[in-house]
C-alpha positions in Angstrom: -5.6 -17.4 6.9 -5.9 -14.6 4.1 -4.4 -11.6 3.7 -5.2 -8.3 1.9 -2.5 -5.7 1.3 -3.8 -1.9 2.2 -2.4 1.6 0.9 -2.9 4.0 3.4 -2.0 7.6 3.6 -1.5 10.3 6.9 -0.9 13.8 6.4 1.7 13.2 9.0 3.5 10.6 8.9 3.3 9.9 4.8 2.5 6.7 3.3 2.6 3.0 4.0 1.5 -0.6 2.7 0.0 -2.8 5.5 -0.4 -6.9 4.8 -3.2 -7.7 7.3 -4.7 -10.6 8.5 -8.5 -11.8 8.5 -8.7 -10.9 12.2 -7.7 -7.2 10.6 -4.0 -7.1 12.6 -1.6 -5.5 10.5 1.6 -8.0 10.2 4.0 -6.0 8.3 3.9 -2.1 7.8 6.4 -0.7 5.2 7.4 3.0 4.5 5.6 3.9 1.0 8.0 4.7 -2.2 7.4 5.4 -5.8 9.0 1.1 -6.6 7.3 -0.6 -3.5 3.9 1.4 -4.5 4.3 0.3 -8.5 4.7 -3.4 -6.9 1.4 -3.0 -4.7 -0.2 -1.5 -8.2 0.7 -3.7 -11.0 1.7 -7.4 -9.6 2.3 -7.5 -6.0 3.4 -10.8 -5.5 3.6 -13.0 -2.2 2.6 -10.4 -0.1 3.4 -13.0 3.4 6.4 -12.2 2.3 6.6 -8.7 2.7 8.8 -7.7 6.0 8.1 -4.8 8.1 10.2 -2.1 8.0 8.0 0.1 10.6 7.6 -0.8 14.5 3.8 -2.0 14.9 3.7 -1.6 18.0 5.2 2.2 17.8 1.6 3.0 15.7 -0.9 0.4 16.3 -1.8 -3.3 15.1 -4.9 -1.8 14.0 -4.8 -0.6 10.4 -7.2 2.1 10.7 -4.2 3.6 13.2 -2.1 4.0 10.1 -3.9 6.1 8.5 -6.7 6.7 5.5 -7.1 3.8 3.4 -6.6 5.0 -0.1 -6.9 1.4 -1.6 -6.7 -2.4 -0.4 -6.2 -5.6 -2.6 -6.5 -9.0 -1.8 -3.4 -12.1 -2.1 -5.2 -12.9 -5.6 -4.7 -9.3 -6.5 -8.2 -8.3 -6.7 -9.1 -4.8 -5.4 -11.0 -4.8 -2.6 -12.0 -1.0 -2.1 -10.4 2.3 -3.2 -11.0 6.0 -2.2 -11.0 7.6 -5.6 -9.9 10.8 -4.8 -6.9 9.3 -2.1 -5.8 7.1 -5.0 -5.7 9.6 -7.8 -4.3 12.0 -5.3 -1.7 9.8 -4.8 -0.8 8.6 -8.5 -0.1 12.1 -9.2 2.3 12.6 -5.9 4.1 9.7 -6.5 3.9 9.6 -10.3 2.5 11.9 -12.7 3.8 15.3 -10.9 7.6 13.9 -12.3 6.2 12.6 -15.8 5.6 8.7 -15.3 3.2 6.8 -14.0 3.3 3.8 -11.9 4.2 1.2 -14.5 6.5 3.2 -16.4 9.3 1.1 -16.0 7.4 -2.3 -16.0 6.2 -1.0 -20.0 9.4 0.1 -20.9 11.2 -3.5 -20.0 
């Protein structure tokens, strides 16, 4: 069974990370933050790993339920699809409005 990891945003309820499943069920759903968002972006490692901090069954086991996808990557790492203007809209939220970026402190170790 593979998995992909998915960024997704909702005006609403904020951001999240999703591992899902080949059959597309989410498995884990976390609450987005500037370090768990820099770990999806630069090496995300052993994303069946990855625990849910959000009810699925309070939203959906569906990933579209969660929200827009702004990005998704596969296990190997690989990006699988990305909404331009969700992703850069989101660097800057996250990132460049308070003068880093997402690997700042992965370049300054």
């Amino acid at each position: 069974m593979g998995l992909r990891a998915e960024w997704r945003t909702d005006l609403i309820e904020g951001d999240r990370l999703l591992v899902v499943d080949d059959s597309r069920q989410v498995k884990a759903a976390l609450r987005a933050d500037a370090t768990l968002l820099s770990r999806f972006l630069t090496d995300m490692g052993d994303i069946a790993t990855w625990m849910s901090s959000e009810d699925l069954a309070g939203v959906g086991e569906l990933p579209e339920s969660w929200g827009s996808l702004v990005m998704a990557r596969a296990e190997s790492g690989e990006v699988i699809t990305m909404d331009p203007e969700l992703f850069w809209d989101g660097i800057y939220h996250w990132y460049r409005s308070r003068g880093v970026d997402y690997d700042t402190e992965a370049r300054s170790a």
